[in-house]
N, C-alpha and C positions, 0 to 999 in steps of 0.2 A: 504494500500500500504506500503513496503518499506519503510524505512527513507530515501535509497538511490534513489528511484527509484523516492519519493514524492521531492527531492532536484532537482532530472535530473527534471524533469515536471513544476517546477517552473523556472527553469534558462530557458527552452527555452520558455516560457509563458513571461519571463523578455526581453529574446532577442528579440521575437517578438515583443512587445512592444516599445522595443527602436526602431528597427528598421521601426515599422510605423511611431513614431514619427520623424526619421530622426536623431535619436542622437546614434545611435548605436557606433559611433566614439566613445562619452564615456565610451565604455564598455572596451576599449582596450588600452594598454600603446603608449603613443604618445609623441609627440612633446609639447604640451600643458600641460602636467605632469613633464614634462623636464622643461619648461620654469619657471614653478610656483615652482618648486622646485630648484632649480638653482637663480633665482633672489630671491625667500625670504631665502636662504641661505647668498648671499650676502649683504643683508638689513639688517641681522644678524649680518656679521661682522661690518660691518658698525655702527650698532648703537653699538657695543663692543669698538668702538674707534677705531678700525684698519685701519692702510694708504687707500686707493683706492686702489693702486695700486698690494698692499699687499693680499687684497681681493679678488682682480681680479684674484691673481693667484691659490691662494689656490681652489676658486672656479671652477679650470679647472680639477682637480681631481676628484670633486661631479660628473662634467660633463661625464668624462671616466667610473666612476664606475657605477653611472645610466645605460649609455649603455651597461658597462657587466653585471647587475643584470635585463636587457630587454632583454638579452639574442643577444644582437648586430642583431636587425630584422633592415630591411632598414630602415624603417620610422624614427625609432630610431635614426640613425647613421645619416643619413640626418639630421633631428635636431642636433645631438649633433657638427659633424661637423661643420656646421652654428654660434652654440652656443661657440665655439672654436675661428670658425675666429674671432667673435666678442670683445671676451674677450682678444683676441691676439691684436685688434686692439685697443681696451680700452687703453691696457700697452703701445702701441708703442704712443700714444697720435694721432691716425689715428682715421675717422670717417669709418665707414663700412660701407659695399652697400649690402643689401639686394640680391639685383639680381644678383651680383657678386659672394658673397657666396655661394646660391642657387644653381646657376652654375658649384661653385667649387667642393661643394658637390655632386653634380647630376655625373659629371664627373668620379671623385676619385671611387664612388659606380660602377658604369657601367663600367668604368677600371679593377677595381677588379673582378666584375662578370658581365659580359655582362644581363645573363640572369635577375637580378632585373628590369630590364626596364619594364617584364613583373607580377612583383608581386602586386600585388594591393592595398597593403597600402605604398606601395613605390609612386605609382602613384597618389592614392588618397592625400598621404602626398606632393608629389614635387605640384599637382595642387592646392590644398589650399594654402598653401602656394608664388606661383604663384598668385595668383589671391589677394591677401591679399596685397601685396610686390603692384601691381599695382593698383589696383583700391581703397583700403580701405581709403587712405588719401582724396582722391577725391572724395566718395560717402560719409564719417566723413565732407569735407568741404562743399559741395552743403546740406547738411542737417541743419547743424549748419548757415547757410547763410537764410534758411527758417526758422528759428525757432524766434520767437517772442521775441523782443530786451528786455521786462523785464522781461524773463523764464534766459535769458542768463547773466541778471545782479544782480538779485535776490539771495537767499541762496542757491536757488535750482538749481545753474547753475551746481556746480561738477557735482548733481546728473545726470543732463540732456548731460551733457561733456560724462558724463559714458554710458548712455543708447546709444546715439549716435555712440558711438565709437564702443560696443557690436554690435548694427546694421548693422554697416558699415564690421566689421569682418566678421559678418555671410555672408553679403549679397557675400559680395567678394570672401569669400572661396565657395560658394555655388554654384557660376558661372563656376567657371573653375571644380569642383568634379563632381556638375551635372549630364553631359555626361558619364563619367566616372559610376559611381556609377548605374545611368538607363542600359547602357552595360554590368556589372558585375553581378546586382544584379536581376536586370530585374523589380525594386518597385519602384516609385516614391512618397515619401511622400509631402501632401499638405499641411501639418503644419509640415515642417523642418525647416524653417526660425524663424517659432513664437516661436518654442521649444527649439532650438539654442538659439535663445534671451534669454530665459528665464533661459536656464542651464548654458550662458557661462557669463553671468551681475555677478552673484553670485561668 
């Protein structure tokens, strides 16, 4: 075969794969590549000695250029908006609200173009995120409430903090994409949960 045609046969060999495992998300620029680059850019100046506040701001330009080198796709822009209020409210010494941002965001996009309401990683992005924003602190506390008092006092309590916490994100984005994702895609993976855990702990 082709070099070219041997490269096409293996990417969609790799899509299909992600896609039975349910992680096909990672294949594509998101909000979660924003987040991680964004906060360790800031843990950056941070440990350079620079103000907070100073940080904060320099940091909102990472955020803009991100968007334009993702090419300003919804998902994107929904993140970085978010990611905006936040740092906006860092500087004014205000706490942010999740579901408010969310909102703002959600708003500003469908302002602009009515029609993203129907794009699908705009939607699969607002409903993870949705479901994250509500459920994740509360499925992180009823687990950590079960977990055995010396896993949680021991050396291995971060690690268990971390797993937990992984869990709780996947299970919460997973609830509200779901629906979403069986509609669009018409595949329902049965290890999405386990392989999410496994790709987003690391």
């Amino acid at each position: 075969l082709h070099p070219r045609v041997r490269r096409q046969r293996q990417m969609c060999i790799r899509d299909r794969d992600f896609r039975m495992a349910g992680v096909s998300h990672l294949l594509s620029v998101s909000g979660l590549h924003l987040s991680v680059l964004v906060q360790g850019f800031l843990a950056l100046l941070l440990l350079l000695g620079l103000p907070r506040k100073v940080s904060l701001f320099l940091s909102m330009p990472v955020v803009l250029s991100f968007m334009t080198l993702a090419g300003f796709s919804y998902s994107i822009m929904r993140s970085g908006i978010m990611f905006l209020l936040y740092l906006a409210a860092e500087l004014l010494n205000r706490k942010s609200d999740g579901l408010n941002s969310l909102g703002i965001a959600v708003f500003l996009l469908c302002a602009i173009n009515p029609f993203s309401a129907g794009d699908i990683g705009f939607l699969l992005s607002c409903s993870s995120t949705l479901g994250i924003i509500l459920f994740q602190n509360g499925i992180a506390a009823w687990c950590k409430m079960r977990l055995p008092l010396w896993l949680m006092t021991s050396r291995c309590s971060k690690l268990a903090d971390s797993i937990v916490d992984s869990f709780s994100v996947t299970i919460s984005s997973t609830v509200f994409t779901l629906p979403i994702s069986i509609l669009s895609f018409g595949t329902l993976s049965t290890i999405g949960i386990l392989s999410n855990l496994l790709m987003v702990l690391p």
